[in-house]
N, C-alpha and C positions, 0 to 999 in steps of 0.2 A: 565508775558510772560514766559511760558516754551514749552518743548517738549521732546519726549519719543524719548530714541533709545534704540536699541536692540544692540546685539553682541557676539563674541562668549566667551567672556569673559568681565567682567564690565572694566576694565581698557580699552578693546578695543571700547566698547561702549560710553564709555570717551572722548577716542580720536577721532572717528567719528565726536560725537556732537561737542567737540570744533572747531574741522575744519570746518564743516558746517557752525557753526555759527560765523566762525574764532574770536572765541572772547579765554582768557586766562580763566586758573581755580579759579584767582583771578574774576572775571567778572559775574560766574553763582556762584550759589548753587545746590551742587551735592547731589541727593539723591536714593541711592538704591532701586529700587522697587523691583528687582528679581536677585541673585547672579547666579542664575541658573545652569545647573549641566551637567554634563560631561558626563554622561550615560558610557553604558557598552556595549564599539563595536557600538555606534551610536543608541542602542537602550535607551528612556527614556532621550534624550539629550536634553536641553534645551537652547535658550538662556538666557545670562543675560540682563535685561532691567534698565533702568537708567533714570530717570527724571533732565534735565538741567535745571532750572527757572534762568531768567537772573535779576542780584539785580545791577547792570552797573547803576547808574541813566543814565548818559549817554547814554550808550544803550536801555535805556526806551522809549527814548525817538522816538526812532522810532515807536515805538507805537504797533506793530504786529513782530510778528517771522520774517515771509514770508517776512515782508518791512526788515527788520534786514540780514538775509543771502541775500536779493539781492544789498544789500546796496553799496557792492565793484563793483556792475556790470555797475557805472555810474565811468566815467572815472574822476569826482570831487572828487569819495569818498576818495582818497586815500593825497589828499591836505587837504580837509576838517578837518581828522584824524589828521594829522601833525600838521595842526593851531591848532585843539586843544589843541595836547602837547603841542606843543609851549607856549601857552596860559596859559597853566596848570604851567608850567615849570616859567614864566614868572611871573606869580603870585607869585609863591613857593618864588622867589629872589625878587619879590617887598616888600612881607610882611616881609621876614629875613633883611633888606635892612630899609625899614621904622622901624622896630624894633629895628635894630641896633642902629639907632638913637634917639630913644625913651630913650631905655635903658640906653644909655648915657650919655643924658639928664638930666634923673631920679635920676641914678648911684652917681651922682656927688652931690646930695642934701643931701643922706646918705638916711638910714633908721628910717621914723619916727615911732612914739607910734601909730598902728593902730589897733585895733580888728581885726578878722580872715572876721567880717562881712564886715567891712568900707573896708580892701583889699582886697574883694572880689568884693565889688563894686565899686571898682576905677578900676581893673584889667578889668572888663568887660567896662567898661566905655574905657578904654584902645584899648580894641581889637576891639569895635565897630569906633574907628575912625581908629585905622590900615585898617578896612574892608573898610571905605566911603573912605580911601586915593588911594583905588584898585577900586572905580568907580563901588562899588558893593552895591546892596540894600540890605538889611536886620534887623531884628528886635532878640531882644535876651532877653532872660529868664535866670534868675539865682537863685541856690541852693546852700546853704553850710549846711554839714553833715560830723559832725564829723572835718576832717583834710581835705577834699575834697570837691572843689567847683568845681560844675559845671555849664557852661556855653551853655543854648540853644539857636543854630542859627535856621533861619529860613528865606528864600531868594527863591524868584524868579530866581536866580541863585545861585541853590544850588548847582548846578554841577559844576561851574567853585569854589567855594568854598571848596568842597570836591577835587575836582585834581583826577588826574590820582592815581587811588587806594590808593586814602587819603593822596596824598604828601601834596596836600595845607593845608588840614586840619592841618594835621600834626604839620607842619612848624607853624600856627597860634597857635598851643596850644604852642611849643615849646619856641615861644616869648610871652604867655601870662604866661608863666609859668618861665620864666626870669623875668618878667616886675615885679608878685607877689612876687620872691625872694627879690626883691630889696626895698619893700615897706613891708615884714613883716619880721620881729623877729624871729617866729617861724616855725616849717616845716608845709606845706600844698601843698597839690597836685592837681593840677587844670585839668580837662579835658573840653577840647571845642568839641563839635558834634556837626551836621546841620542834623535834621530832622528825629532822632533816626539811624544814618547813622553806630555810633559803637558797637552797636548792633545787626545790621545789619552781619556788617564783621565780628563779634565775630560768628556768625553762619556760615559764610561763613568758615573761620578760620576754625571751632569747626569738620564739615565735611569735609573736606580737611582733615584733623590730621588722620579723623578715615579710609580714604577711602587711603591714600599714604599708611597708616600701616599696611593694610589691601592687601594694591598692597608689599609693602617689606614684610611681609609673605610671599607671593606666587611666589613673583621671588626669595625671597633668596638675593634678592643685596638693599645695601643701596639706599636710594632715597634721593636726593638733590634738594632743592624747591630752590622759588628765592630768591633771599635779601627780607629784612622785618624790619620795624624797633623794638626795642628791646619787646616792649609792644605787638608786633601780633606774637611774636616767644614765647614768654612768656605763651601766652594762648594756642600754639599748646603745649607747655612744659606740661603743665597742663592738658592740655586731654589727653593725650598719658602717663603719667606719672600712669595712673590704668592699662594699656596693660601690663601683663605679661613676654607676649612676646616681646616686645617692645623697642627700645631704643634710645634715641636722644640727640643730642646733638648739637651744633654751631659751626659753622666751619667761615673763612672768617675774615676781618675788617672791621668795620663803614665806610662809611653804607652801606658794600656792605655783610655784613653777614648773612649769610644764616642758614636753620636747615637742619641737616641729620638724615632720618629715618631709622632706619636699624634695622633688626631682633636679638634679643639675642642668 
């Protein structure tokens, strides 16, 4: 699902779409179709136009634009919303919660002799019953490469899986990434995704970086996005990190820190 808007500048064009389709910049993927041009005394002036495509499973799930922007105009929608944070939120603390206990558990045996494979497959073995203990279906794939395993989900409830811009996710790598510390010897980095979801936000991420740097260019004043956790401030580090002009940096504490973009 997307849609075009125009404006008289792309930042403005921005903030249109977002309110129209009152969703956050975390929610679409922004992409420039036309920066457009300022002309001279209003002759040759153009607008800029901006393509929003919404990557929200979530908000997918309304199925069309039009059903999406009129979605507040039902006086349930704004409960609806709330339950699902709630829900989202709810999850986030049942999985750190059962985890806790896992780990505990686990903690207390010590660390045994296991190849990076065999703790790669006890780890997922691990996270698929933290997921049946949250009353969630799902099936999972696993890869080890190198120091990195990864873990694919895949659920008819993907979206209460992923959470509110990836907390739940999150949080379930976080404890599958404890659970593996305590059962191998050596370093290994586990990422858990549902449904090519962080690849996903890595593009989401990727455009945001270039399009905030592009807005502090042109005003001149730094720009301050929201909290993030350290892995999605990391990859806007990284894009923005070729910008010339460009400079970032982390401001804030865990976990409520943020990046600031600001012109050199």
């Amino acid at each position: 699902m997307f849609k075009i808007y125009e404006g008289e500048t792309v930042a403005r064009a921005i903030v249109e779409g977002l309110e129209e389709l009152k969703v956050s910049e975390d929610d679409v993927r922004i992409d420039v179709e036309d920066e457009g041009r300022k002309g001279f005394f209003g002759l040759g002036k153009r607008d800029a136009v901006i393509k929003l495509t919404v990557i929200n499973p979530e908000l997918k799930m309304y199925g069309s634009i039009d059903s999406l922007i009129a979605r507040e105009q039902s006086p349930k929608t704004n409960e609806a919303s709330s339950a699902y944070e709630k829900s989202s939120a709810d999850a986030i603390v049942y999985a750190e919660e059962v985890g806790d206990e896992r780990d505990n558990d686990d903690s207390r045996a010590g660390k045994e002799e296991h190849t990076a494979e065999e703790a790669a497959s006890l780890t997922q073995g691990y996270i698929m019953q933290v997921i049946k203990d949250m009353n969630i279906d799902a099936e999972s794939s696993m890869s080890v490469l190198q120091n990195e395993v990864t873990i694919e989900l895949t659920s008819p409830m993907a979206a209460k899986l992923i959470g509110k811009r990836g907390n739940t996710l999150n949080a379930l790598q976080e404890i599958a990434q404890q659970f593996f510390n305590t059962i191998y010897k050596s370093y290994g980095t586990i990422v858990v995704d549902v449904e090519g979801y962080r690849k996903k936000r890595r593009e989401t991420l990727e455009n945001l970086a270039v399009n905030m740097s592009k807005k502090a260019l042109r005003s001149g004043q730094p720009i301050r996005l929201e909290p993030m956790p350290s892995s999605e401030r990391k990859i806007m580090h990284n894009v923005l990190s070729r910008e010339k002009e460009i400079n970032t940096y982390s401001e804030g504490t865990e976990p409520r820190r943020y990046i600031v973009i600001e012109k050199k």
